[in-house]
C-alpha positions in Angstrom: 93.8 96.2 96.9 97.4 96.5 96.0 98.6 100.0 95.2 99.5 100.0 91.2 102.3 101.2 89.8 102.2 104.8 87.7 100.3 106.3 90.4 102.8 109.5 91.2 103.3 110.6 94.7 100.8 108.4 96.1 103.4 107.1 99.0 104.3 110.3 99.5 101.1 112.3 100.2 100.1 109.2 102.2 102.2 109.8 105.0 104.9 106.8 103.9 107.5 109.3 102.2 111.3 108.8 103.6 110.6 111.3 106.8 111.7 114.4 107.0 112.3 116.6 110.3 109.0 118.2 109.4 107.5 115.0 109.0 108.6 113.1 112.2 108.0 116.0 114.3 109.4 115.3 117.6 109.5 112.3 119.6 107.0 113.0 122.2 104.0 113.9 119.7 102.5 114.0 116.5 104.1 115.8 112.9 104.7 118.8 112.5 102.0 121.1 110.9 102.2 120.3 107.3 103.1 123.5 105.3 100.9 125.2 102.8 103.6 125.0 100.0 104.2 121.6 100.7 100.3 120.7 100.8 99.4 122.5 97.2 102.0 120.6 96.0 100.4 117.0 96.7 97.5 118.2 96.1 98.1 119.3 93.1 99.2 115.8 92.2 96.3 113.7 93.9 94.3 116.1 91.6 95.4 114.9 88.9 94.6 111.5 89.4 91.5 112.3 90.8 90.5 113.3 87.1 92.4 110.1 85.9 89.7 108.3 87.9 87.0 110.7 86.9 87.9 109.2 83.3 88.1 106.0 83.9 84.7 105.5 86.0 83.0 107.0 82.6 84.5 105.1 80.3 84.2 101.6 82.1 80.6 102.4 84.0 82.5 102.1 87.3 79.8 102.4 90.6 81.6 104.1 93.3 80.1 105.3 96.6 82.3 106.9 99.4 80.8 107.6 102.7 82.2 110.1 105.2 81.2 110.1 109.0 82.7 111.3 111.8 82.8 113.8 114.9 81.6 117.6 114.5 84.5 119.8 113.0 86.5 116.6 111.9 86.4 117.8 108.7 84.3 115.7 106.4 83.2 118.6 104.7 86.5 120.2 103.7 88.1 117.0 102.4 84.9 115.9 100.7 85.1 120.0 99.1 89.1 119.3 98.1 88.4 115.9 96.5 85.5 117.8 94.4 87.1 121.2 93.4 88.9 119.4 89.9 86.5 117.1 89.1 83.6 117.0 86.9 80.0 117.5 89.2 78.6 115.3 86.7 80.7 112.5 87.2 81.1 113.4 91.2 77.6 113.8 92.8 77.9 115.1 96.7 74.4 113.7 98.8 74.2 115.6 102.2 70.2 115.0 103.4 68.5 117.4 105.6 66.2 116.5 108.5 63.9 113.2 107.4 60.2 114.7 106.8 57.3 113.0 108.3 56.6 110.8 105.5 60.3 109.9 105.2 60.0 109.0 109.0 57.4 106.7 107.7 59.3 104.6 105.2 61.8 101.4 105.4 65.2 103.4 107.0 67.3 103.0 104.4 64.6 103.7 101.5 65.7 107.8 101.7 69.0 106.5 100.9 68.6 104.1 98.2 67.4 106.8 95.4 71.4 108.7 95.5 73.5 105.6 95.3 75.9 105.8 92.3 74.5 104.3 88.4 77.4 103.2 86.0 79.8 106.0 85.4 79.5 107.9 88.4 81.2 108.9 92.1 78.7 109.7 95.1 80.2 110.7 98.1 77.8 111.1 101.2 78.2 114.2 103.7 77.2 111.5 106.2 74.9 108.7 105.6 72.8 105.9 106.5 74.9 105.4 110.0 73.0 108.5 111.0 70.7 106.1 112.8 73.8 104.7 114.4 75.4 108.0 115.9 73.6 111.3 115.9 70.0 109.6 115.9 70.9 107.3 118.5 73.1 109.9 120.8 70.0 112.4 120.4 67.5 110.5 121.1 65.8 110.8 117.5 65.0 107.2 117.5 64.7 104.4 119.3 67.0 101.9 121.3 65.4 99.1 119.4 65.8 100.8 116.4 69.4 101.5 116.4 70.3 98.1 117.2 68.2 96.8 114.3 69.8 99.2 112.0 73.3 97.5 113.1 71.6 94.0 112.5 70.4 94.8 109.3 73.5 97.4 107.5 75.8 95.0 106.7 73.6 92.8 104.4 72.3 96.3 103.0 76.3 97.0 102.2 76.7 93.4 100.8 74.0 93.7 98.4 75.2 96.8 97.1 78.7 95.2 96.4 76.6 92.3 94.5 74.8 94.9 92.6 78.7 96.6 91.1 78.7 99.0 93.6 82.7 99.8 95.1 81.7 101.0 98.8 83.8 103.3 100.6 83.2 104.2 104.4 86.1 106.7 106.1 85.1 108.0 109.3 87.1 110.9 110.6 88.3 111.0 114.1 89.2 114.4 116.1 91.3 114.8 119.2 89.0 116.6 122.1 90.9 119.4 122.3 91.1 120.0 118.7 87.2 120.1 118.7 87.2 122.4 121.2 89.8 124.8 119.4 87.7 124.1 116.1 84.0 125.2 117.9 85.6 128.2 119.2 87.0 129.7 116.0 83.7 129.4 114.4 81.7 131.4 117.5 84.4 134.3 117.0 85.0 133.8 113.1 81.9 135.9 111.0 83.2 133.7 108.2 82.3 130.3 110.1 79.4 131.1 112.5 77.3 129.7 109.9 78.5 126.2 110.8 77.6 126.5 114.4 74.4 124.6 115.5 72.2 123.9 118.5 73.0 120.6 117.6 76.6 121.3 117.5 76.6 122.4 120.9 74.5 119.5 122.5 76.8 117.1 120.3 79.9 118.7 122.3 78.6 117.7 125.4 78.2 114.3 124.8 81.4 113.0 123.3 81.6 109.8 125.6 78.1 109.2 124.4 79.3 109.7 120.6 82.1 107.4 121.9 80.4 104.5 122.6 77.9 104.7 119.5 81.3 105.0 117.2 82.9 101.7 118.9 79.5 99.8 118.8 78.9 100.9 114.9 82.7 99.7 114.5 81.7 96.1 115.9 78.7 95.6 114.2 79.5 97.0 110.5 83.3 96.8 110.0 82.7 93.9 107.4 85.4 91.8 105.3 83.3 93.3 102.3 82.6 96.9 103.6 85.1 97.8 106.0 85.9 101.0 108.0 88.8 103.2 107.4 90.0 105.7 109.9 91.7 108.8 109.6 93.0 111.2 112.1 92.4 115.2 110.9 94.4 117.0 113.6 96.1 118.2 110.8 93.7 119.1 108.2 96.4 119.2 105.2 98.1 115.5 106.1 94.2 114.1 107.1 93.2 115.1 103.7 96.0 114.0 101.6 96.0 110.9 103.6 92.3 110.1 102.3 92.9 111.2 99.2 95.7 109.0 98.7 93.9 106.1 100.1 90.5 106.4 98.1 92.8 106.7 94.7 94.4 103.5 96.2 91.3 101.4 96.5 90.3 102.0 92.9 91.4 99.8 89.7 91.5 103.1 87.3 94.4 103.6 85.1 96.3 107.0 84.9 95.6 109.1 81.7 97.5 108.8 78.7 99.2 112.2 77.6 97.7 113.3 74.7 99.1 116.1 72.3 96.4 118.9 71.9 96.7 122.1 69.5 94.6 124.7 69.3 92.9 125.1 65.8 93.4 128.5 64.5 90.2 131.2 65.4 88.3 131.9 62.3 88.5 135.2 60.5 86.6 138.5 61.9 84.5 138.3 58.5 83.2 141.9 59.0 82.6 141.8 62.2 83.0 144.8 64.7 81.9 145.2 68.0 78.9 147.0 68.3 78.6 150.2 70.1 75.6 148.7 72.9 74.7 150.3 76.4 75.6 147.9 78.1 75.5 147.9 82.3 79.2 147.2 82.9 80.0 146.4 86.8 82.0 148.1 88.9 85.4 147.9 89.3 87.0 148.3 92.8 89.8 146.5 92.6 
């Protein structure tokens, strides 16, 4: 879709801005860190029209439905957190599944899925998805050969009839250089604050990133449709990875930016009598 007009910045926090030397970097490599001044800054902006969307998908019934995959520690769960933090949670549902129970291991695949996709007027975003069955599932061993390979038969006509049905589908997967993994992992064993994040499953997933590899390239072949396509960003750099999606996800949706409106307070009504009443009340405690 062609990028409209009164969209501010969008170039810019895309990565297409007139370069800078902190942009190009050097010749030899990759940008230069994006600074944190720099990266409020567009974010501030892609904020904004993240609410312009928000207002536009309730007022026109809009169906949208992003889905993030990607590598451990490639950052799905901070960009999906960043594209959340201004918006309404009524408008912007997030659907991250646990483990399948055994009588979800009993149904049709994608029937666990089909209950969180969007109705009019809302945004789901999925902390990975249905392609479970085509990476983790499939490089773990949780199900079958046979049935991975159906799953890759079957997920583009799944994705088609959820276009027919309104639906605007989204898929971004998230691609990490090895060594940043590696750097990632390790800061989370020796940061208290990120240990949490740190799975058994983490750990054998590490091992196996040629395996993790070659399910990403065979997902790519069988599901990156003319109607539901693929998008792929590199997070090296968390700040430029995230304005990058941002940016593109405001770019693949028809919404109009907000109209300024003049707001004034109306003036608080009078006290009336009122006095605040003298109440033991349990006040906290003020450290700081």
């Amino acid at each position: 879709m062609a990028k409209k007009k009164g969209k501010p910045k969008q170039n810019e926090a895309a990565g297409q801005a007139p370069p800078t030397a902190e942009r190009e970097g050097t010749a030899d490599g990759p940008p230069a860190k994006m600074k944190r001044k720099e990266y409020e800054r567009e974010m501030r902006v892609l904020h904004g029209e993240l609410v312009a969307m928000q207002e536009w998908v309730k007022s026109t019934g809009a169906k949208i439905c992003i889905v993030f995959e990607g590598r451990d520690t490639a950052g799905k769960g901070g960009t999906i957190k960043r594209i959340t933090e201004r918006v309404s949670p009524r408008v912007f549902r997030v659907v991250a599944l646990p483990a399948p129970t055994e009588r979800e291991k009993s149904q049709m695949y994608i029937q666990r899925y089909v209950p969180h996709l969007p109705a009019g007027g809302e945004v789901v975003i999925f902390d990975r998805s249905w392609y479970n069955r085509a990476g983790v599932e499939r490089v773990m061993g949780f199900c079958k050969p046979e049935e991975t390979e159906r799953f890759l038969e079957l997920a583009p006509a799944w994705e088609k009839a959820m276009l027919d049905s309104g639906i605007l589908l989204l898929k971004y997967w998230l691609e990490v250089s090895p060594q940043e993994q590696t750097r990632r992992l390790e800061s989370r064993i020796h940061d208290p604050r990120k240990i949490w994040k740190l799975s058994a499953m983490d750990l054998k997933s590490y091992s196996r990133w040629y395996d993790y590899s070659r399910a990403r390239d065979a997902m790519f072949a069988a599901t990156d449709t003319a109607w539901a396509p693929w998008f792929v960003a590199n997070t090296d750099d968390k700040k430029r990875g995230r304005l990058n999606i941002i940016s593109h996800v405001l770019s693949q949706v028809p919404y109009k930016p907000l109209a300024h409106r003049d707001i004034v307070l109306p003036k608080r009504q009078r006290p009336g009598g009122y006095t605040d009443p003298d109440l033991p009340l349990r006040h906290i405690p003020t450290p700081f």
